[in-house]
Structures are given as structure tokens and as C-alpha cells.
C-alpha positions as CSV (number, residue, x, y, z in Angstrom):
1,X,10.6,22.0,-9.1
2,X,12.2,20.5,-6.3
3,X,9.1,21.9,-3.9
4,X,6.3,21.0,-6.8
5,X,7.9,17.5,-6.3
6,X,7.7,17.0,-2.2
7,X,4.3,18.5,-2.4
8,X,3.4,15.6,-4.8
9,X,5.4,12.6,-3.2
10,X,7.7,12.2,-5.9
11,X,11.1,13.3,-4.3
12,X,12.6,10.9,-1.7
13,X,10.7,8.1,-2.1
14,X,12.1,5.0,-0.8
15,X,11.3,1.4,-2.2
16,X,9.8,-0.4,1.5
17,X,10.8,-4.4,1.4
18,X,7.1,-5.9,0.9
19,X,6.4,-3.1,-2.0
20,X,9.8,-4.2,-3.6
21,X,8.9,-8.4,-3.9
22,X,5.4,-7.8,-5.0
23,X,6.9,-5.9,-7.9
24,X,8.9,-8.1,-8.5
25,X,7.3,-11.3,-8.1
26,X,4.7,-9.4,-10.8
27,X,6.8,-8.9,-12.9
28,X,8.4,-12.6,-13.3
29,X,4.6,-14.2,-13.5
30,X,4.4,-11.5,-16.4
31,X,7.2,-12.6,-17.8
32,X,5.8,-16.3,-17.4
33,X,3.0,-15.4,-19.2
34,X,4.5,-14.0,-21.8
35,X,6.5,-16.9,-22.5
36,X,3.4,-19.2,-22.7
37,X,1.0,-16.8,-24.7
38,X,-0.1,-14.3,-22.3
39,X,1.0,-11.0,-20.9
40,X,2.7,-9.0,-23.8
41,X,1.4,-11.3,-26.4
42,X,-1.9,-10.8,-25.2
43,X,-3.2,-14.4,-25.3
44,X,-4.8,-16.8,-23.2
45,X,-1.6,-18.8,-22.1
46,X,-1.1,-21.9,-19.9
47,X,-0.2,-19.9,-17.2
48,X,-3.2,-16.9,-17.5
49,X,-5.5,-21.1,-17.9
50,X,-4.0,-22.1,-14.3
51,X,-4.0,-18.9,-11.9
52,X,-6.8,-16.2,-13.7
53,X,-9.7,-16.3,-11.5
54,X,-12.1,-17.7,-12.8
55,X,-16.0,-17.6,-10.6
56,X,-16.9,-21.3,-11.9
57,X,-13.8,-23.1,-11.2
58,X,-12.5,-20.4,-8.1
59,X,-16.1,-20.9,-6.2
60,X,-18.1,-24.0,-7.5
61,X,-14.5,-25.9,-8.6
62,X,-13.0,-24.8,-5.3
63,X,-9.8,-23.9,-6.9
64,X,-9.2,-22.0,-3.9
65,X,-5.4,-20.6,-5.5
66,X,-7.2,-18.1,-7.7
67,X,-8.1,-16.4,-5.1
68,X,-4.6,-15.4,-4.3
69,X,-2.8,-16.1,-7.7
70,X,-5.3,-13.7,-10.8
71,X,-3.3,-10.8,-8.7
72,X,0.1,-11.1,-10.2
73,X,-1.3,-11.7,-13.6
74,X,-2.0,-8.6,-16.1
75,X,-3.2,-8.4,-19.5
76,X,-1.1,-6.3,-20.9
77,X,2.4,-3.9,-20.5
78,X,-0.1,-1.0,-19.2
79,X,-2.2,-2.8,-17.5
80,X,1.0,-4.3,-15.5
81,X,3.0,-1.1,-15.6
82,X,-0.1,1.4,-14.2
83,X,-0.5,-1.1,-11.3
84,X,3.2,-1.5,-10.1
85,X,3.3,2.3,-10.6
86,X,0.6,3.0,-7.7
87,X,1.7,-0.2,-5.8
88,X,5.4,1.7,-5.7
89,X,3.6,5.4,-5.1
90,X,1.3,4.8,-2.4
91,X,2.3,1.4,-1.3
92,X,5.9,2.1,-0.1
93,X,4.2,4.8,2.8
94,X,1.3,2.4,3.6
95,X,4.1,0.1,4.6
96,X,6.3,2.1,6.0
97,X,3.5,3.5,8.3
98,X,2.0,-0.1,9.1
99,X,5.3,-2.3,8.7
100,X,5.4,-5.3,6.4
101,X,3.5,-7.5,8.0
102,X,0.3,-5.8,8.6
103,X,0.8,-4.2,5.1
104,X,1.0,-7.8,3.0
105,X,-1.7,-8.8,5.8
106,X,-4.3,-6.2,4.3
107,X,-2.8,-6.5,0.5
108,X,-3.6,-9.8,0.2
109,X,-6.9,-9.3,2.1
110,X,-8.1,-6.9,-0.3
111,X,-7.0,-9.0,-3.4
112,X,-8.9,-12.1,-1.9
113,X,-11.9,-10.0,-1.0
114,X,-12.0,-8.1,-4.5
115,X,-12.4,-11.9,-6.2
116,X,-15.2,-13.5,-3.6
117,X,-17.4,-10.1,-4.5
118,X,-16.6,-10.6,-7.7
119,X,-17.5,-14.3,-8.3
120,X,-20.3,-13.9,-6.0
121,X,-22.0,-11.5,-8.2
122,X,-20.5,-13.3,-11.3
123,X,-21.1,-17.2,-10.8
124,X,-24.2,-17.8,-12.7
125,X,-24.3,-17.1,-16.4
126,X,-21.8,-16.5,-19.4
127,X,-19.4,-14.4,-16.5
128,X,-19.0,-17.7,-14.2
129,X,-16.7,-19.0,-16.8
130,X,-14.8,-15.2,-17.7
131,X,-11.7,-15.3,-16.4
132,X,-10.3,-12.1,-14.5
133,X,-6.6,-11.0,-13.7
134,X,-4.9,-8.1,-12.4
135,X,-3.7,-6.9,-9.4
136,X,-6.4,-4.0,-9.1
137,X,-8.7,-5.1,-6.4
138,X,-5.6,-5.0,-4.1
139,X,-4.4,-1.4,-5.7
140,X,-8.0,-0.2,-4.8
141,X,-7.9,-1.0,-0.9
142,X,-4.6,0.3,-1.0
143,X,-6.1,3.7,-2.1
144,X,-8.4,3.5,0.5
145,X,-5.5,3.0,3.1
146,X,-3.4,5.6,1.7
147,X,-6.5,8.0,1.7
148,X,-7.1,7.3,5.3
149,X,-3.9,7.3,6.2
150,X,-2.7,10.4,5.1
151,X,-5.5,12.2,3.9
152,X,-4.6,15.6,3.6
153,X,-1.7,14.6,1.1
154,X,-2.3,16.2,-1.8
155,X,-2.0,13.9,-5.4
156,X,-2.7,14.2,-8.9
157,X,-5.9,13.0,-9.9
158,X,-5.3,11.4,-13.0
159,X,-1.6,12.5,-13.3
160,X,-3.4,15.9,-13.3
161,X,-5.5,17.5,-10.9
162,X,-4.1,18.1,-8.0
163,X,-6.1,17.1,-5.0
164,X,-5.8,15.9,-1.4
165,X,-6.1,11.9,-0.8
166,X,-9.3,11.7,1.1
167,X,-11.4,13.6,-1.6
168,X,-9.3,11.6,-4.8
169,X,-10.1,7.8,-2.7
170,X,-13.6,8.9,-2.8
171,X,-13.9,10.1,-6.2
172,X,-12.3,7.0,-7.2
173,X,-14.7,5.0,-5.6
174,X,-17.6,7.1,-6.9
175,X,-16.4,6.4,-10.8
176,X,-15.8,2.4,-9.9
177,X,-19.2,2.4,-8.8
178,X,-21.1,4.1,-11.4
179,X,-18.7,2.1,-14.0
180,X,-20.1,-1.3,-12.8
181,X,-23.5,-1.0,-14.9
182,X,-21.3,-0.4,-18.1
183,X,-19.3,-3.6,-17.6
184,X,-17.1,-4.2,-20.2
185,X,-13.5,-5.8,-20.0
186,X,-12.6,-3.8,-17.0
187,X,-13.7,-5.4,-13.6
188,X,-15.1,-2.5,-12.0
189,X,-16.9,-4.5,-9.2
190,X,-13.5,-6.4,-8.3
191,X,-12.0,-2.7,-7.3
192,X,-14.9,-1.9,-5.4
193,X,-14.9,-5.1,-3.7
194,X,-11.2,-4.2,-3.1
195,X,-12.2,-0.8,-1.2
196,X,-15.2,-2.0,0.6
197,X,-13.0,-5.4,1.8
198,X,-10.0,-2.9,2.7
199,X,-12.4,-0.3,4.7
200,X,-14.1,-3.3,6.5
201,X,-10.7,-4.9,7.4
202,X,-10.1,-1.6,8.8
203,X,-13.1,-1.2,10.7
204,X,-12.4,-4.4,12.5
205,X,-8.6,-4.2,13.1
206,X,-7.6,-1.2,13.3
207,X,-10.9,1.7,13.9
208,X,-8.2,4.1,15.5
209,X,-6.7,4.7,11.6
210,X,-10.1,4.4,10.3
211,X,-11.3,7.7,12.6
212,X,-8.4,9.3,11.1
213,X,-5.9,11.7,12.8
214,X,-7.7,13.7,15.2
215,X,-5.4,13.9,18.1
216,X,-2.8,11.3,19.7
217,X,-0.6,8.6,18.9
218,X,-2.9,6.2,16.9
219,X,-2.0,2.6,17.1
220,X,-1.1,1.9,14.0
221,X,1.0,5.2,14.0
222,X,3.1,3.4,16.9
223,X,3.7,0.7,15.3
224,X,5.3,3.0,13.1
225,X,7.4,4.2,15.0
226,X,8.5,1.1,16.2
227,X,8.9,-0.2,12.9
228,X,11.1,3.3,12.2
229,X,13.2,2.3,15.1
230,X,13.8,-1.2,14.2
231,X,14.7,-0.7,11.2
232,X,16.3,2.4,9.9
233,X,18.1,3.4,12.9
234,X,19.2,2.7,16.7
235,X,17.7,5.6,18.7
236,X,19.0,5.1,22.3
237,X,16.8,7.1,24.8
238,X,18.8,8.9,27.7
239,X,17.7,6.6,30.4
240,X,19.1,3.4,28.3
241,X,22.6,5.1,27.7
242,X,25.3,2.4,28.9
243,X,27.1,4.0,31.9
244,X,30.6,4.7,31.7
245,X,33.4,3.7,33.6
246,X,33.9,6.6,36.8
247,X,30.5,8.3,35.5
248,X,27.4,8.5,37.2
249,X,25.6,7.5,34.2
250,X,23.4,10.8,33.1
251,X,23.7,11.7,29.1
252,X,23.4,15.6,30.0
253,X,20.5,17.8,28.7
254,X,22.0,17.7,24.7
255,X,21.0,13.9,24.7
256,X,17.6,14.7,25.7
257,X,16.8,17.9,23.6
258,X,18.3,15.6,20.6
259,X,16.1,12.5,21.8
260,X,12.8,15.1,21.9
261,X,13.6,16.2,18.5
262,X,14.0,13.1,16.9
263,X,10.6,12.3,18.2
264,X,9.0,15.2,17.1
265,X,10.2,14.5,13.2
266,X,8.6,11.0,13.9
267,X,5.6,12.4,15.1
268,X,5.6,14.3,11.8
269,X,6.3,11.6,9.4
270,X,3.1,9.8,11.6
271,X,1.3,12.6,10.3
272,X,2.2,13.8,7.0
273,X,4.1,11.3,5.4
274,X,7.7,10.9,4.6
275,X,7.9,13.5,2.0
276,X,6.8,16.3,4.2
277,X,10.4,16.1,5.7
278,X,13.0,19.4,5.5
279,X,16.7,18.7,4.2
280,X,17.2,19.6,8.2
281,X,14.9,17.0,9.2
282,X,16.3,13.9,6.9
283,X,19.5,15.1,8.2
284,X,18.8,14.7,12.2
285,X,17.2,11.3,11.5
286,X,20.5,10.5,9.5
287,X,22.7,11.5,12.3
288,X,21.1,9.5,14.9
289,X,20.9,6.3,13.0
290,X,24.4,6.6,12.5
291,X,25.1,6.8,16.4
């Protein structure tokens, strides 16, 4: 069980900052809703009236805050609970790969792109004045960054089949787009729009994680690092040891096989994600933060 659950990204997994507040901050507007006729009541409340996007008032109203504000509204425990459920699954690696800032950066890009294609395509007739919430289009671009950022990962499609990320993100986008013609209550174009918005933020800022792992440090993958550094431990590298008092200042060849090895398990994580780590491996990284 406990290999089944590494291969699958279930064991270890660490709650990353950013990943923590959205949930959070979801689940309070919920709550909101709830109190005022929406969310578990399933209503139209004051609150779902004010922030839902909504393509007449968002685009010809220019009520620019829906934009921004349908995304931490859901209709619904499951709709709420399945989206906080991949935010914490996929999202807490996206972040700690990219850090927080470029992670909320392309979040909130892909929420705000998933509503312009939406009300573009929806501002004339009955669906100008439909009102849309959920935190979906966002999820969906962060499928297409986990996919492209670890793509041979493997994941359960539909809690079930098991299959590696690049293949599931594009079987995902597959069913969104065939699913649009069917319309219905789900917004099938907003997660599309959330992919495509997500893949051509990528293109533009950041084409090395876009091309994928094929040799090298990628940018993004240093950023990492640095990130990894920053914040979870103070890695000193031999040539930045303090000298000490009657020494000639060297660290020996220990401090420099440790210093290589440490950058080899980050090179790793780079690569496969924090779950591909050995009991071995969590344990160096350990030791050195504590130095």
C-alpha cells in the first residue's frame, strides 16, 4: 500500500502556502453563500447576485470583479469539495515547482481567461444574463500545468484508471471539448478556455516548461530550486562555509560529496515530483535543513 500510494501522489503530500489560502478563502465565500441562500442551500443568494459572473453585466456592465470573484463561488458541497480536492492534489506541486508567486500569477490568469472566453462566446442571447461560478476554469489550466510539468506522473483517471499526466490532460481536454455542443449546467467552454488561457500563458512566459523536460535545468525548474532553498532549508555550499578561527577555511571532501548529493535529490524532485523521493532521500534533505 504504502508503494501503490507514492506511485499515485497520495503519500507525503505537503499543503504549499498559496494552495492552503485559496482553500481556504473558498471555503469562507462558501460559507457566505450559504448564509445568504447559496452554496449548500443551493439558491441564488445575495452573495452568488454580486460576484457570479455574469457575460451581460461582467462584459457590457463592466463589472470587471467577476472576472476574479465567480472563482471562489460553487454551487454546491461537491461541486466545492471536487475542486479544492484537485486544487490540493495537483496544485501543492505546481507551486512548489514554480513558487507562490508565479503559481497565483497563472491561477488567477486562467480563472480570468476561462470567463472572457466564456462571455465572449455567451454575451448575446438568453446566456448573456446566466450567471456562472466555480473555480473550474482555474482547476483546468492547472491540469494543463501539472501535465506539462510532470508528465510522466502517473494519476487516476477518474479516481480509476491509472494513467500518466500528459495523456490524462489531454483526454480531459478532449471530453471538455466535445461536451461544449451538449451545454447544459456545466460550463464546459469556461474549462477549456481555462486550458487554452493556461497553455498560451505558458507559451509566452515560460516556452522552456512548455517543451517539457528534455535535457537541462529548465528555468522554471531553477526557480525551484531556489524556492526549495529559500524556504525549506539553509543549504550552505562549501565555498560559502564561514572560516574558522586558526583554519584555512576548506570544508573537506564530506561537505562536497554531501553538497553534490543534495543537488542530485533536487534535480530529482525537478524531475519527478516530490513523491518520487526514497525514505533515504527525505531523510538527507531533512538533515541538511537542519544544519
Amino acid at each position: 500500500m504504502r508503494g501503490y500510494a507514492r506511485s499515485y501522489g497520495f503519500e507525503g503530500r505537503q499543503t504549499t502556502s498559496a494552495v492552503k489560502g485559496l482553500i481556504i478563502a473558498n471555503a469562507v465565500v462558501f460559507a457566505l453563500q450559504t448564509v445568504t441562500g447559496g452554496g449548500l442551500m443551493r439558491g441564488y443568494g445575495l452573495v452568488d447576485q454580486w460576484l457570479s459572473f455574469v457575460p451581460g453585466d461582467a462584459l457590457a456592465g463592466l463589472q470587471l470583479w467577476r472576472f476574479v470573484s465567480y472563482m471562489f463561488l460553487h454551487d454546491g458541497i461537491f461541486h466545492i469539495g471536487m475542486n479544492m480536492f484537485v486544487l490540493w492534489m495537483f496544485g501543492s506541486q505546481v507551486e512548489a515547482l514554480w513558487g507562490r508567486r508565479l503559481f497565483l500569477v497563472y491561477y488567477f490568469v486562467c480563472g480570468v481567461g476561462a470567463a472572457a472566453i466564456y462571455g465572449l462566446f455567451n454575451l448575446f442571447g438568453g446566456s448573456a444574463w446566466q450567471p456562472m461560478v466555480g473555480a473550474s476554469g482555474a482547476i483546468y489550466g492547472l491540469l494543463l500545468a501539472y501535465g506539462l510539468s510532470f508528465p510522466d506522473n502517473v494519476i487516476l483517471m477518474f479516481m480509476i484508471i491509472p494513467m500518466k499526466a500528459k495523456y490524462a490532460v489531454f483526454l480531459f481536454g478532449l471530453i471538455e471539448f466535445f461536451s461544449i455542443p451538449r451545454g447544459g449546467s456545466v460550463a464546459h467552454l469556461a474549462h477549456l478556455g481555462g486550458m487554452l488561457t493556461g497553455f498560451l500563458f505558458l507559451q509566452i512566459t515560460a516556452p522552456s516548461l512548455a517543451r517539457g523536460a528534455r535535457g537541462g535545468l529548465t528555468d522554471v525548474q531553477k526557480r525551484w530550486r531556489r524556492f526549495q532553498a529559500r524556504n525549506r532549508m539553509r543549504v550552505v555550499r562549501p565555498d560559502e562555509q564561514p572560516r574558522r578561527p586558526g583554519g584555512n577555511g576548506s570544508t573537506g571532501p564530506a561537505k562536497g560529496a554531501d553538497q553534490a548529493r543534495i543537488d542530485e535529490i533536487l534535480d530529482k524532485i525537478s524531475r519527478e515530483g516530490l513523491q518520487s523521493l526514497t525514505d533515504e532521500e527525505q531523510e538527507t534533505l531533512r538533515r541538511a535543513g537542519r544544519r
